[in-house]
C-alpha atoms as one frame of an Amber mdcrd trajectory, in Angstrom:
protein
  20.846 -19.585  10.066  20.964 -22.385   8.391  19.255 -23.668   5.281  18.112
 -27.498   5.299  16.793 -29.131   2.208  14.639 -32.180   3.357  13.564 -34.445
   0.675  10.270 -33.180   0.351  11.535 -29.570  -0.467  13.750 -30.832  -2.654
  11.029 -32.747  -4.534   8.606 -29.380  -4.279  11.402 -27.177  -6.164  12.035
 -29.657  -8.742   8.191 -29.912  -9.009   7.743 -26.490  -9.211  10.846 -26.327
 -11.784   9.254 -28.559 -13.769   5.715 -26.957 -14.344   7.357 -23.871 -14.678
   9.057 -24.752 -18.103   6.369 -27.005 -19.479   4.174 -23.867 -19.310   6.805
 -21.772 -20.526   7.321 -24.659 -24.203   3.032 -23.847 -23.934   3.451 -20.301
 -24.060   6.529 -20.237 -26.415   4.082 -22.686 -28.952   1.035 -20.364 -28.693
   3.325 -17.182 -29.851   4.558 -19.232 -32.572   1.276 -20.053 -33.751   0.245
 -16.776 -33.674   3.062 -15.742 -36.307   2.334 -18.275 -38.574  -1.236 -17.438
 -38.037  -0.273 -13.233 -38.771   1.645 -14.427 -41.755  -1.248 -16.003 -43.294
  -3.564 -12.926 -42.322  -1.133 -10.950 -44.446  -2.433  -7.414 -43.872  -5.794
  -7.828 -43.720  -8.053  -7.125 -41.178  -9.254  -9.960 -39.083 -12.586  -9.690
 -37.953 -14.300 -10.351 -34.419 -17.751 -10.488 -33.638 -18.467  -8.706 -30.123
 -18.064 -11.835 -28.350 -14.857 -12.591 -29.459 -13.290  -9.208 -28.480 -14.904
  -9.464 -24.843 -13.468 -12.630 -24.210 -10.409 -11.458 -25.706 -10.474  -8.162
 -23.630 -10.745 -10.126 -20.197  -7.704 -11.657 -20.326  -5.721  -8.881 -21.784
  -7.021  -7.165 -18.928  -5.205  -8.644 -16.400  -1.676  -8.787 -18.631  -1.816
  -4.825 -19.181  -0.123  -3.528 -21.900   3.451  -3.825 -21.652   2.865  -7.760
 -21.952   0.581  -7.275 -24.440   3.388  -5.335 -26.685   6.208  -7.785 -25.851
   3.211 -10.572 -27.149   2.839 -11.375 -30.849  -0.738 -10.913 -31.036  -3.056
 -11.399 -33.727  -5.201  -8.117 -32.098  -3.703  -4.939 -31.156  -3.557  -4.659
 -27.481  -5.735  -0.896 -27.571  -8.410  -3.029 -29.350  -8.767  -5.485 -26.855
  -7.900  -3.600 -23.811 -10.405  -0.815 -25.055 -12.759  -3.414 -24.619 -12.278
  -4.265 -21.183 -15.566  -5.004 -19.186 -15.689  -2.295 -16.558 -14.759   0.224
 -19.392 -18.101  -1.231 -21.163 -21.152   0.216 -20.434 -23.582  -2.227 -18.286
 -26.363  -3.935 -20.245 -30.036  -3.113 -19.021
């Protein structure tokens, strides 16, 4: 069998290629900023209001924590992941 590359597929994969590695520079900026950002924290403690770690904890949610550890990360994965919503209790 035989693999044909019309045009269109061709312009798909280069596309696709394409979006890939911008959001790859986006992702590779946003863990840079987050050093400089740790640097300047030093070691002190950065403070969230509950808000902040909720929002934070949804979207560590769906990495899971073996991205989360490869990640520089101004939180520590267990306190965001802690904080995930079904671990919450429900608000009456």
């Amino acid at each position: 069998m035989r693999l044909t590359l019309n045009p269109f597929r061709l312009l798909l994969i280069s596309l696709a290629g394409c979006l890939s590695q911008r959001e790859q520079d986006v992702i590779d900026y946003l863990q840079e900023e987050n050093r400089v950002l740790r640097q300047q924290l030093g070691r002190r403690r950065l403070r969230l209001n509950d808000d902040q770690r909720l929002r934070l904890a949804v979207r560590a949610k769906k990495l899971g924590w073996r991205v989360l550890h490869e990640l520089t990360t101004i939180v520590t994965p267990s306190n965001t992941l802690g904080l995930a919503p079904q671990a919450r209790p429900q608000k009456v």
